[in-house]
Residue frames as a rotation matrix with the C-alpha (Angstrom) as fourth column:
UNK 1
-0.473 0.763 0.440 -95.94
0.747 0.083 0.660 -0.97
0.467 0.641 -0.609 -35.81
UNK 2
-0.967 0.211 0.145 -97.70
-0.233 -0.960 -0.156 2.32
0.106 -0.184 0.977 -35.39
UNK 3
-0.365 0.839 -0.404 -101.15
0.925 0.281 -0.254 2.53
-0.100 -0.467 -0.879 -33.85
UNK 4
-0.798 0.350 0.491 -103.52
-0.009 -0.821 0.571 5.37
0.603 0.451 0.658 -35.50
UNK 5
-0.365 0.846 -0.390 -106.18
0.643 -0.074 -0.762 6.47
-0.673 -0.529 -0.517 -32.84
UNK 6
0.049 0.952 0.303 -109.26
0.985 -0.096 0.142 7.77
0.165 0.292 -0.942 -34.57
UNK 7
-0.806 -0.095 0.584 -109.09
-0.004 -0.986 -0.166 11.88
0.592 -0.137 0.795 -34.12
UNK 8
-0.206 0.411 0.888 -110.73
-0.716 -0.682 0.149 13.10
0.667 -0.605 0.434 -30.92
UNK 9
0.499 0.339 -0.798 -110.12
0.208 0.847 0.490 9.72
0.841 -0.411 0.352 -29.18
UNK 10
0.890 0.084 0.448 -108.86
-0.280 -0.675 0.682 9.70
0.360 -0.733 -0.577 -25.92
UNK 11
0.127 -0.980 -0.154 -105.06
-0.732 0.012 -0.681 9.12
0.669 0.200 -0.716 -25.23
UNK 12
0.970 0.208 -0.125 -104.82
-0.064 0.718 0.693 6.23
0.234 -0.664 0.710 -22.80
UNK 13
0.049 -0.986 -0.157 -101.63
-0.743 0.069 -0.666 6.31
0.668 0.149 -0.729 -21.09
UNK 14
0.321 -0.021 -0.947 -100.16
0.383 0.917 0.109 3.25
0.866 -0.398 0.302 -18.96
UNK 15
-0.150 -0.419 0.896 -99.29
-0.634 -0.655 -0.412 5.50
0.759 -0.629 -0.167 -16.04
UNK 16
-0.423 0.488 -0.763 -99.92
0.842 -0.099 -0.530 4.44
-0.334 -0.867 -0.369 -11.85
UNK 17
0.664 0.743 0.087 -102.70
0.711 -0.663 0.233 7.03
0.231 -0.093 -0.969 -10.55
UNK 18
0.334 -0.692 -0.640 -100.11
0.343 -0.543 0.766 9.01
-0.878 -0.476 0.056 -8.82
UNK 19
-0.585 -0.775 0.241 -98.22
0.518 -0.128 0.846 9.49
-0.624 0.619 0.477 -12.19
UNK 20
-0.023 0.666 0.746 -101.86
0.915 -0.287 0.285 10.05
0.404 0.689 -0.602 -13.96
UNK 21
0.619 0.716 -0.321 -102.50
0.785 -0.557 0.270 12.77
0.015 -0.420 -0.908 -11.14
UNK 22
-0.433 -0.689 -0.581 -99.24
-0.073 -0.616 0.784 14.93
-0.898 0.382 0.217 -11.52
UNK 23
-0.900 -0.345 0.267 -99.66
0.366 -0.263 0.893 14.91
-0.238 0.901 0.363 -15.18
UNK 24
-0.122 0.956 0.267 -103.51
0.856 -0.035 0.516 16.04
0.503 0.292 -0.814 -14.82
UNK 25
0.331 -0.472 -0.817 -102.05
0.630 -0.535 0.563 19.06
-0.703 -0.701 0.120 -12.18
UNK 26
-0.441 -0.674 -0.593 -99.68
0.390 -0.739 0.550 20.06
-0.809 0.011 0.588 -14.38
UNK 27
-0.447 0.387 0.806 -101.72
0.796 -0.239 0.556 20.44
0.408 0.891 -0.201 -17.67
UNK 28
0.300 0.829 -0.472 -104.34
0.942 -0.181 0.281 21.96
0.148 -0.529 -0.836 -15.55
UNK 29
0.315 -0.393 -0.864 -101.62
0.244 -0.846 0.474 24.86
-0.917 -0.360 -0.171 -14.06
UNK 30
-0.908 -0.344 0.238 -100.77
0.369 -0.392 0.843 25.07
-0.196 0.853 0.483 -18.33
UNK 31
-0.600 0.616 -0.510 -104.32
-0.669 -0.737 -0.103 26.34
-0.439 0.279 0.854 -18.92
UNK 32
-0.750 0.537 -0.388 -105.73
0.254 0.774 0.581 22.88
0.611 0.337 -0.716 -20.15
UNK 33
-0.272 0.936 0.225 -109.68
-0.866 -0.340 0.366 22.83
0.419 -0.095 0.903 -18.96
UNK 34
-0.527 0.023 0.850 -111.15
-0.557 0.745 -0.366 20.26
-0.642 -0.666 -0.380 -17.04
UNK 35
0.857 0.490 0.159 -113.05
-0.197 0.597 -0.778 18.70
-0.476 0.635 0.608 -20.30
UNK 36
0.805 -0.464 -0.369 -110.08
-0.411 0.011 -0.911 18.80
0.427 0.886 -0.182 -22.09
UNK 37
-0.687 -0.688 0.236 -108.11
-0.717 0.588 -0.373 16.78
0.118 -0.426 -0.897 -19.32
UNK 38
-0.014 0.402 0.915 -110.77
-0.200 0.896 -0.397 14.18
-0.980 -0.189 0.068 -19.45
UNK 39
0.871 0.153 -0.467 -110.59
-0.488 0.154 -0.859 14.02
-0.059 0.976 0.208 -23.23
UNK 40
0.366 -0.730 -0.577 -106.81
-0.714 0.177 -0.677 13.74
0.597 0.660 -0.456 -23.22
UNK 41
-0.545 -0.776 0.318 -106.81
-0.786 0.340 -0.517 11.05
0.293 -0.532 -0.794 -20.61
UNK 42
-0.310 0.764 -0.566 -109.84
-0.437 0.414 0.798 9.49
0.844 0.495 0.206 -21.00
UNK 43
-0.660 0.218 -0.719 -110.95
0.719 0.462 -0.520 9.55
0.219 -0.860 -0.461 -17.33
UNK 44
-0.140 0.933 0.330 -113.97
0.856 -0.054 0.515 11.36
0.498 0.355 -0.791 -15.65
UNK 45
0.351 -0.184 0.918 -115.03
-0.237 -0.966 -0.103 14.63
0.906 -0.181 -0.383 -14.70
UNK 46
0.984 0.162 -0.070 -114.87
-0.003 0.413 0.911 12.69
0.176 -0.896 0.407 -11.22
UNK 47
0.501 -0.844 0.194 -111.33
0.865 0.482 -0.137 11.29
0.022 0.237 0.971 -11.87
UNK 48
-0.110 -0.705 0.701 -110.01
0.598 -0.610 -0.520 15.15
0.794 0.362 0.488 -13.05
UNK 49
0.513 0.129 0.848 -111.51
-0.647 -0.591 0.482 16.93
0.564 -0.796 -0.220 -9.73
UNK 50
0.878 -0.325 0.352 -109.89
-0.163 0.488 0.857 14.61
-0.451 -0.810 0.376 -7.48
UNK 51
0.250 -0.953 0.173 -106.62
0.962 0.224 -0.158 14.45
0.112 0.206 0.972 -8.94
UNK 52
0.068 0.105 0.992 -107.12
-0.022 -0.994 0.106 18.85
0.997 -0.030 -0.066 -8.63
UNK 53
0.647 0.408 0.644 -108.35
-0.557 -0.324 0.764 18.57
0.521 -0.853 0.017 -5.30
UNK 54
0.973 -0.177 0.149 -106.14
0.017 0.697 0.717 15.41
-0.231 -0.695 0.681 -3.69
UNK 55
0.483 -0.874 0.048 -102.16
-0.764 -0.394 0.512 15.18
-0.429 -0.283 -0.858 -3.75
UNK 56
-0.893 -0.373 0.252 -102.26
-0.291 0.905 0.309 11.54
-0.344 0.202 -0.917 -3.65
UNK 57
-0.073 0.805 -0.589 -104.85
-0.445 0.502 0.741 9.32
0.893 0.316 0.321 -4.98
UNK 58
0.010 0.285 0.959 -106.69
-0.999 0.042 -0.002 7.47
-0.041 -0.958 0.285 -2.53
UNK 59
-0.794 -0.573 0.203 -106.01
-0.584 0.812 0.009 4.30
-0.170 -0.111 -0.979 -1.29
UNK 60
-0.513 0.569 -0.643 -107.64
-0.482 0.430 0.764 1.20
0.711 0.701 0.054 -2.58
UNK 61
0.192 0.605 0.773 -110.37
-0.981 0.101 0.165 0.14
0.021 -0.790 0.613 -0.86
UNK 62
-0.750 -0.661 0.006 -110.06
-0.653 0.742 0.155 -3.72
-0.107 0.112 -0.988 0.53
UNK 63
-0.154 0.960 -0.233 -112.34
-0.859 -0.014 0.511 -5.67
0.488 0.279 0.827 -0.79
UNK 64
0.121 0.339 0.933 -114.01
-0.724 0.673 -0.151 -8.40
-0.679 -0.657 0.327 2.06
UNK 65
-0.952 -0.167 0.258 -112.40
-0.040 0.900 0.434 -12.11
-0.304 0.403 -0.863 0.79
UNK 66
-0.159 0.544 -0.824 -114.69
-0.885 0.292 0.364 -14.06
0.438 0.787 0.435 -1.79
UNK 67
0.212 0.343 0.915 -116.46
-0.883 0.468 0.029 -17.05
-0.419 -0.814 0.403 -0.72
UNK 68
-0.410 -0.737 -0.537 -114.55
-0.896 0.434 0.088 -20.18
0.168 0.517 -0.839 -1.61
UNK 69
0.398 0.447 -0.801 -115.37
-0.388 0.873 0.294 -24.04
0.831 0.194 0.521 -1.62
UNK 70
-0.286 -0.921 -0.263 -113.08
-0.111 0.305 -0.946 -24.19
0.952 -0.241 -0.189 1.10
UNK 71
-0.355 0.190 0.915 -114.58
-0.691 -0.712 -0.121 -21.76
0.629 -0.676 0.384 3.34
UNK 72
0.621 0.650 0.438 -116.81
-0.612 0.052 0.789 -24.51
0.490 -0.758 0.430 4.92
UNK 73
0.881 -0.182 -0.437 -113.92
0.368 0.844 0.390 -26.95
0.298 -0.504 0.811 6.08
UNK 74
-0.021 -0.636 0.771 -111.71
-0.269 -0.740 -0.617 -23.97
0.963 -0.221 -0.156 7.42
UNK 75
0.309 0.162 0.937 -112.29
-0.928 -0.164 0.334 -24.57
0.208 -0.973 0.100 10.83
UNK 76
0.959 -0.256 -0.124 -111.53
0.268 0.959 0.091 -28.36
0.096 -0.120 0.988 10.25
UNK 77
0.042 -0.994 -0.102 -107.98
0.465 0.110 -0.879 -27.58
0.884 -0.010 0.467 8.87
UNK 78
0.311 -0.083 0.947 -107.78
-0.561 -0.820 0.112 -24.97
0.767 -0.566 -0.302 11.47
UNK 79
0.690 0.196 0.697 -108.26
-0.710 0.370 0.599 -27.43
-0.140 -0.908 0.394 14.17
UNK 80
0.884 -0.415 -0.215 -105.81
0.227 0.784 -0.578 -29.94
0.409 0.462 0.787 12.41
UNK 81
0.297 -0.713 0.635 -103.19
0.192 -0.607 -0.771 -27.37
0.936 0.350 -0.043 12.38
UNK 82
0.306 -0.143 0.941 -103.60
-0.853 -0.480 0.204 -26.24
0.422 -0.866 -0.269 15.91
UNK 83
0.997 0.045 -0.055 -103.12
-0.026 0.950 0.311 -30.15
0.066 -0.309 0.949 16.91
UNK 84
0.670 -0.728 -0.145 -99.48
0.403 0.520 -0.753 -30.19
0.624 0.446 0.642 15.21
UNK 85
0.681 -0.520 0.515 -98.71
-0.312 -0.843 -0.437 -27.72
0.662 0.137 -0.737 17.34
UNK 86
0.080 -0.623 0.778 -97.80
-0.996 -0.015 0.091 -29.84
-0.045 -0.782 -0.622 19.88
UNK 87
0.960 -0.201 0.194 -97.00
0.238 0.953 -0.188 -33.15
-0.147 0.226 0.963 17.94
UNK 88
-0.099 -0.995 0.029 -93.49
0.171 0.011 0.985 -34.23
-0.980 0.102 0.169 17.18
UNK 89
-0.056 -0.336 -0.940 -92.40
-0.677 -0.679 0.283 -33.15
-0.733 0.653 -0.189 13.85
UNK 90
-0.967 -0.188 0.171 -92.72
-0.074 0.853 0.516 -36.76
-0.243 0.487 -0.839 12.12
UNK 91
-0.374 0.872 -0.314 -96.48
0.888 0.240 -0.392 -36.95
-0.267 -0.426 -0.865 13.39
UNK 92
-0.428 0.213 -0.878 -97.35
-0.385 -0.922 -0.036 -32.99
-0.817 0.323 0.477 12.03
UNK 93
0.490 0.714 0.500 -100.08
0.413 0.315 -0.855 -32.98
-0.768 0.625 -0.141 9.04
UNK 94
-0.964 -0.261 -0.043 -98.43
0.151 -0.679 0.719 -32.16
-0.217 0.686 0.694 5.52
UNK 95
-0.464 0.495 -0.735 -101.09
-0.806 -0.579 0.120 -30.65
-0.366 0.648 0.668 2.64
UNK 96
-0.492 0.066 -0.868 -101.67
-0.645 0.642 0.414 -34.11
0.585 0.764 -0.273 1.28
UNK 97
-0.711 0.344 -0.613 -102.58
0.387 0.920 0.067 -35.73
0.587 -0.190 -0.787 4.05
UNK 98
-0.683 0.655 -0.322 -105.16
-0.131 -0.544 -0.829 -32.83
-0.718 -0.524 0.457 5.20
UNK 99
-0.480 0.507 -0.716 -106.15
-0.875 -0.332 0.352 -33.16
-0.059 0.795 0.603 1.97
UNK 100
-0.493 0.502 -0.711 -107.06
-0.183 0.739 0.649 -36.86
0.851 0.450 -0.272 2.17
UNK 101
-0.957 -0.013 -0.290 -108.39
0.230 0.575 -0.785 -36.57
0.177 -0.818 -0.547 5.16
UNK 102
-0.699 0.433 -0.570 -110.56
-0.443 -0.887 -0.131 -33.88
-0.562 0.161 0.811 4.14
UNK 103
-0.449 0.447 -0.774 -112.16
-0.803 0.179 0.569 -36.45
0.392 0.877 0.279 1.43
UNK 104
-0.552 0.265 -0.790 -112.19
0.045 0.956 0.289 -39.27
0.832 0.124 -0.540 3.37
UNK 105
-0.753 0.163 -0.638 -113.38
0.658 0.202 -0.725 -38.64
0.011 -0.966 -0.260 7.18
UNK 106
-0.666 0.505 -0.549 -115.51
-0.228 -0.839 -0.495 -35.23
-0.710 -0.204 0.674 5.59
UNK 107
0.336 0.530 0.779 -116.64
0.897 0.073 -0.436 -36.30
-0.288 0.845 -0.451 2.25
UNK 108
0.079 0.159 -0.984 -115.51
-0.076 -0.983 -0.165 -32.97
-0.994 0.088 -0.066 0.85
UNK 109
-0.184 0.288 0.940 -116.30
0.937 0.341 0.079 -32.51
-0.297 0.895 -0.333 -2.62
UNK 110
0.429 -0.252 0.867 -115.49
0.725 -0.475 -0.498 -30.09
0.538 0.843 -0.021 -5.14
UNK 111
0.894 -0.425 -0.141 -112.29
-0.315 -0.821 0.476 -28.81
-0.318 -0.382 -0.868 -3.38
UNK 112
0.802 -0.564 -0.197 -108.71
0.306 0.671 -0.675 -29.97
0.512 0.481 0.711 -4.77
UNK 113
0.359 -0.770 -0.527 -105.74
0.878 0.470 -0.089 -30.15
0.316 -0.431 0.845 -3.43
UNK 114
-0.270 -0.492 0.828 -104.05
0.666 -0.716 -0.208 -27.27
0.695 0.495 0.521 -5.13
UNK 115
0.426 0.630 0.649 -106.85
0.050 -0.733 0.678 -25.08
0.903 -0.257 -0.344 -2.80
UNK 116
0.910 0.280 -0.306 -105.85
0.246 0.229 0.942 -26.73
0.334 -0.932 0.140 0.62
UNK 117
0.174 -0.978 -0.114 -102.16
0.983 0.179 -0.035 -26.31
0.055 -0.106 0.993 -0.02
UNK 118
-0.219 -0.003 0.976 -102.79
0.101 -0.995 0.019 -22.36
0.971 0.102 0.218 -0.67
UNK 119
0.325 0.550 0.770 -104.56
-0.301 -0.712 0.635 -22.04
0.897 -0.438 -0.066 2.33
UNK 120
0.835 -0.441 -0.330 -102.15
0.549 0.622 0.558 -24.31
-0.041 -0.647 0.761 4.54
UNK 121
0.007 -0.785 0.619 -99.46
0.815 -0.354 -0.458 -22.56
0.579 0.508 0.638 2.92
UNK 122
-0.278 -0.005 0.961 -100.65
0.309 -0.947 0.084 -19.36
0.909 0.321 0.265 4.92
UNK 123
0.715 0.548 0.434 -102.70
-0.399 -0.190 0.897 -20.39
0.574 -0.815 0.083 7.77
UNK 124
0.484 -0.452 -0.750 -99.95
0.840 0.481 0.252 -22.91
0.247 -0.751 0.612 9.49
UNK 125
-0.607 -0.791 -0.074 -97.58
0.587 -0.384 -0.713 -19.45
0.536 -0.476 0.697 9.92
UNK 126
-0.571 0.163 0.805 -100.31
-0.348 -0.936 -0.058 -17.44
0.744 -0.313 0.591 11.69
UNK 127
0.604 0.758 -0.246 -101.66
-0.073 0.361 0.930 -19.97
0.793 -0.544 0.274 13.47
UNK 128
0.268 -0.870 -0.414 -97.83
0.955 0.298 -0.008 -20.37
0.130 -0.393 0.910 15.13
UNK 129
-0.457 -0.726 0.514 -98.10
0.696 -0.652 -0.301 -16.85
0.554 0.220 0.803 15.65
UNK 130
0.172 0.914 0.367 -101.20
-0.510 -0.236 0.827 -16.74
0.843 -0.330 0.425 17.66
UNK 131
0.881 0.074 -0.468 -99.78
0.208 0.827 0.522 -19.44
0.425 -0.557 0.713 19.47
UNK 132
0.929 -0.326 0.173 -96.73
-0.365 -0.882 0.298 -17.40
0.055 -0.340 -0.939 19.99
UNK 133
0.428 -0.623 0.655 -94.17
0.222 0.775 0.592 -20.27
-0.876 -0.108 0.470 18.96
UNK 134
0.566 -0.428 0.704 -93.60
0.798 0.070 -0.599 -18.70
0.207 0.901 0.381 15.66
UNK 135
-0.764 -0.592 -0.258 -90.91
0.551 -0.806 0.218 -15.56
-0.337 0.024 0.941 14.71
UNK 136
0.480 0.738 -0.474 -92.98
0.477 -0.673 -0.565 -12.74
-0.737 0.045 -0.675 14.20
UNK 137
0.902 -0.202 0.381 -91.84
0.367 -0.103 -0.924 -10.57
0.226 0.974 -0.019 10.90
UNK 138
0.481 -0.761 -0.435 -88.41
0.580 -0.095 0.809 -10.54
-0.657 -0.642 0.396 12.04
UNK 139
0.758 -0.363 0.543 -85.91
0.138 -0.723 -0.677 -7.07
0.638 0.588 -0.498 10.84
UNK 140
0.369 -0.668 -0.646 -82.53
0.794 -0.134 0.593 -6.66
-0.483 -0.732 0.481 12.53
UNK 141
0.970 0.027 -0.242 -81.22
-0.018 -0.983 -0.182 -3.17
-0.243 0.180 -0.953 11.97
UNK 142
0.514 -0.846 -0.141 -77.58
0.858 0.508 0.077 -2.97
0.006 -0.161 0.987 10.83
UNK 143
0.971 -0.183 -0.154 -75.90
0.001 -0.642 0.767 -0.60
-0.239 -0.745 -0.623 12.54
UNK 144
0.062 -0.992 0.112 -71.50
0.946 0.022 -0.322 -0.28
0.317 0.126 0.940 11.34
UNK 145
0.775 -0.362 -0.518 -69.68
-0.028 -0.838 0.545 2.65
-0.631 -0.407 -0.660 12.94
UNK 146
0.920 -0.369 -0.134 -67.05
-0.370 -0.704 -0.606 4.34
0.129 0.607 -0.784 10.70
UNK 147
0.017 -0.994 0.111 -63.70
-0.950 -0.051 -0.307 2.35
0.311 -0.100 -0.945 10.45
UNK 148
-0.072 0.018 0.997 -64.75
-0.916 0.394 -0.073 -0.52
-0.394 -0.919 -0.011 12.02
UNK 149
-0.064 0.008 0.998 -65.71
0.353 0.936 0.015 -3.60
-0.934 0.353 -0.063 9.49
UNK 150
-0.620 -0.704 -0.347 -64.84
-0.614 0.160 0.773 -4.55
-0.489 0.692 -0.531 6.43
UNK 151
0.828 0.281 0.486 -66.01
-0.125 0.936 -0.328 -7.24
-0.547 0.211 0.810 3.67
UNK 152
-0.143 -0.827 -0.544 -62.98
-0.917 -0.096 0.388 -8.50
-0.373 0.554 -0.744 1.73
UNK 153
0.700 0.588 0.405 -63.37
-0.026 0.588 -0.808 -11.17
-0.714 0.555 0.427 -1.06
UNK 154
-0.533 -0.793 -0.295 -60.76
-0.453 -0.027 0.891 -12.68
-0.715 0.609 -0.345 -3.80
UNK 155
0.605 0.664 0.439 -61.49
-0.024 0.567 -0.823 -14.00
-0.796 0.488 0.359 -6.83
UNK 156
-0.509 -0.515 0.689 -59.66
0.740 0.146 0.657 -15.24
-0.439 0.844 0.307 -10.30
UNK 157
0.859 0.470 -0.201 -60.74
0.061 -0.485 -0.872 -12.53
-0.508 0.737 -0.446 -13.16
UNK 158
0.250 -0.607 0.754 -59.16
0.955 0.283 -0.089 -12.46
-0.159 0.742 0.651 -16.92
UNK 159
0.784 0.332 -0.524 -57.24
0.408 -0.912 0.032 -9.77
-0.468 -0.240 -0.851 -18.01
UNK 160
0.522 -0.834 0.178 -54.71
0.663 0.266 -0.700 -8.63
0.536 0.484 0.692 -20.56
UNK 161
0.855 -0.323 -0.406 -51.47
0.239 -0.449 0.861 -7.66
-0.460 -0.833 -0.306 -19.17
UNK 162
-0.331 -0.745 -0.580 -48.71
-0.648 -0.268 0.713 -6.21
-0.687 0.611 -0.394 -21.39
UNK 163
-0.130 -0.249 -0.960 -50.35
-0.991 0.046 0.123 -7.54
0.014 0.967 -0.253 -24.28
UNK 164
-0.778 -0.206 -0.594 -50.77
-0.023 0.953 -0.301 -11.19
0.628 -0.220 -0.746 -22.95
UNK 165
0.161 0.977 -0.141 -54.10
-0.290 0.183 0.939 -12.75
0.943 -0.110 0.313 -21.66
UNK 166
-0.841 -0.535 -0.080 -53.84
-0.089 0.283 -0.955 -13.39
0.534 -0.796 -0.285 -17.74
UNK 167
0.253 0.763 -0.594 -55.60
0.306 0.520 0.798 -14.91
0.918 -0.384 -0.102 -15.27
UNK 168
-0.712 -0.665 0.228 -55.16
-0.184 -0.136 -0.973 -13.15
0.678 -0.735 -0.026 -11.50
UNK 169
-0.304 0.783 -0.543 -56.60
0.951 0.285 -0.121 -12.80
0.060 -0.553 -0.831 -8.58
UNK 170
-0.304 0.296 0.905 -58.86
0.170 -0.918 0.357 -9.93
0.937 0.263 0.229 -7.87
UNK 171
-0.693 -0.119 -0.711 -58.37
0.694 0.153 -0.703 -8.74
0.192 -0.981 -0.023 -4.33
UNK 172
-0.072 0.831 0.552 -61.80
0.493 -0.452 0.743 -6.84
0.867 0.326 -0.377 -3.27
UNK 173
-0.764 0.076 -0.641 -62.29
0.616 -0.213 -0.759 -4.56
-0.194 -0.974 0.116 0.25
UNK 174
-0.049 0.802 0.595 -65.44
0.106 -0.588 0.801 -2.75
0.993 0.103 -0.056 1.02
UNK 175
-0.995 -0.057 0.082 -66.01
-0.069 -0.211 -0.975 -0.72
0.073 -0.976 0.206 4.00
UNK 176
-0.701 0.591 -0.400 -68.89
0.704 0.664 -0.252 -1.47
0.116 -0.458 -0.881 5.88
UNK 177
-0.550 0.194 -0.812 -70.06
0.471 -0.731 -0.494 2.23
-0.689 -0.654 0.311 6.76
UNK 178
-0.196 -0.075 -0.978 -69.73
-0.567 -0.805 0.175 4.10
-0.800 0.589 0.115 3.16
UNK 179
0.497 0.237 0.834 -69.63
0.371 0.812 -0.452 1.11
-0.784 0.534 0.316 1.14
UNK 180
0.611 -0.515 -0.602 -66.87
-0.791 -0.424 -0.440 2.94
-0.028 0.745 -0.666 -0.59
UNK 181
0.925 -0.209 0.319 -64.77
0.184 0.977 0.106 0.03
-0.334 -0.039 0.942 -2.19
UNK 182
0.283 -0.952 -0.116 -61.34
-0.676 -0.284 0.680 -0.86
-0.680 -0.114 -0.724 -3.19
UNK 183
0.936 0.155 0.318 -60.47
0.120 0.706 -0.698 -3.42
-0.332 0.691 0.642 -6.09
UNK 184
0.358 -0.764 -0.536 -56.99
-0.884 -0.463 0.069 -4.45
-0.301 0.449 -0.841 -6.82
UNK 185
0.922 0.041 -0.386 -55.99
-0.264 0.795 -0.547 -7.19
0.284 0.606 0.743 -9.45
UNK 186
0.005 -0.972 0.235 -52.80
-0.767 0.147 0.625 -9.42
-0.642 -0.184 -0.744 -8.18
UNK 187
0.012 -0.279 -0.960 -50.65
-0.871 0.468 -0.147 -11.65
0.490 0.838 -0.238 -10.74
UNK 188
0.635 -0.006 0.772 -50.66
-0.672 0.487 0.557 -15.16
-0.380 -0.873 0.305 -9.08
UNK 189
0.750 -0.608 -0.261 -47.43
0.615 0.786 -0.065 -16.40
0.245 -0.112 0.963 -10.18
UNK 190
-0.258 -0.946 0.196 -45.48
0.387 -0.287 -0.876 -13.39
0.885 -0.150 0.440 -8.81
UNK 191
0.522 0.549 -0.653 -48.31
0.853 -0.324 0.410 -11.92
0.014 -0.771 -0.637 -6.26
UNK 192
-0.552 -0.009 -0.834 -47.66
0.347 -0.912 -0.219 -8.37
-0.758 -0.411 0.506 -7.31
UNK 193
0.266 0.806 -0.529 -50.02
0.083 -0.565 -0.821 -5.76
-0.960 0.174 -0.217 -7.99
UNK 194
-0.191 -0.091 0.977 -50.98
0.952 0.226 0.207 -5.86
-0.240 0.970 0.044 -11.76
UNK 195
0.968 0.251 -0.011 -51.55
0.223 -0.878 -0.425 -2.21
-0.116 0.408 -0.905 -11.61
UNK 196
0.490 -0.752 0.442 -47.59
0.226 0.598 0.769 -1.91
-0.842 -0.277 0.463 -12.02
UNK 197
-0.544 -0.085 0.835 -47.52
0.786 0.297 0.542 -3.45
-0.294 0.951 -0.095 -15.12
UNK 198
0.154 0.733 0.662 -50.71
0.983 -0.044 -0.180 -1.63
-0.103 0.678 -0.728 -16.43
């Protein structure tokens, strides 16, 4: 279904900024005017100087967390949490029971579960990371040297062979380095190469 804009509306494209600002550049170096790149993109004179003037768009600003129902019995869980660190693992608070503890021993009211689990969900790894008992964002480089490993890997795959549906095996090697690969299909009631036949 076709969508008629209205003559002299402005073109709205789904772009990223980055994509909007190249394509507001290049018009710009075709001879397009700076009113006539805010017409045909419907953004502001603001919007067309700063895509001119900047490479990238600037980065979004972060906006300072909303205040939540939660916010005042943070410091409760907080303190829960830090407890577990040194219970046994049986004896550790789940979500459910912060949460009823939260109703019964605090009275809290108008928070639900659904909230405390989010914010458990998030605070228990950084609190174990303050405490210095958790893995920090762990990355192992992988490092292969030319010649040196392998992955190698069989499997069953169908395939006609002279004319005649077959089941073999499909012997796989990949080097580790190049990730250049190798792929060769064996018959498995004679266990020779079906390239042969083919």
């Amino acid at each position: 279904m076709a969508v008629l804009l209205p003559l002299g509306a402005p073109m709205r494209l789904s772009k990223s900024k980055a994509d909007l600002y190249a394509a507001i550049r290049r018009d710009h170096r075709a001879g397009m005017s700076m009113r006539a790149l805010q017409r045909k993109y419907g953004v502001t004179w603001q919007t067309v100087r700063r895509a001119l003037d900047l490479v990238w768009p600037e980065p979004r600003k972060k906006l300072p967390p909303r205040p939540t129902r939660l916010d005042p019995y943070k410091p409760l869980i907080d303190e829960m949490l830090h407890r577990d660190l040194d219970a046994p693992p049986k004896q550790r608070h789940t979500a459910k029971r912060v949460f009823d503890r939260l109703l019964d021993e605090y009275a809290a009211m108008g928070i639900s579960y659904q909230m405390v689990r989010g914010y458990i969900a998030t605070r228990r790894g950084e609190i174990r990371q303050e405490a210095g008992r958790g893995p920090s964002e762990v990355f192992v480089p992988q490092t292969h040297l030319p010649g040196t490993e392998a992955e190698v890997d069989f499997g069953d795959v169908h395939i006609v062979l002279a004319g005649v549906a077959t089941r073999c095996y499909l012997f796989s090697f990949r080097l580790s380095y190049s990730g250049k690969a190798v792929h060769r299909p064996v018959d498995r009631t004679i266990g020779v190469s079906c390239e042969l036949v083919w």
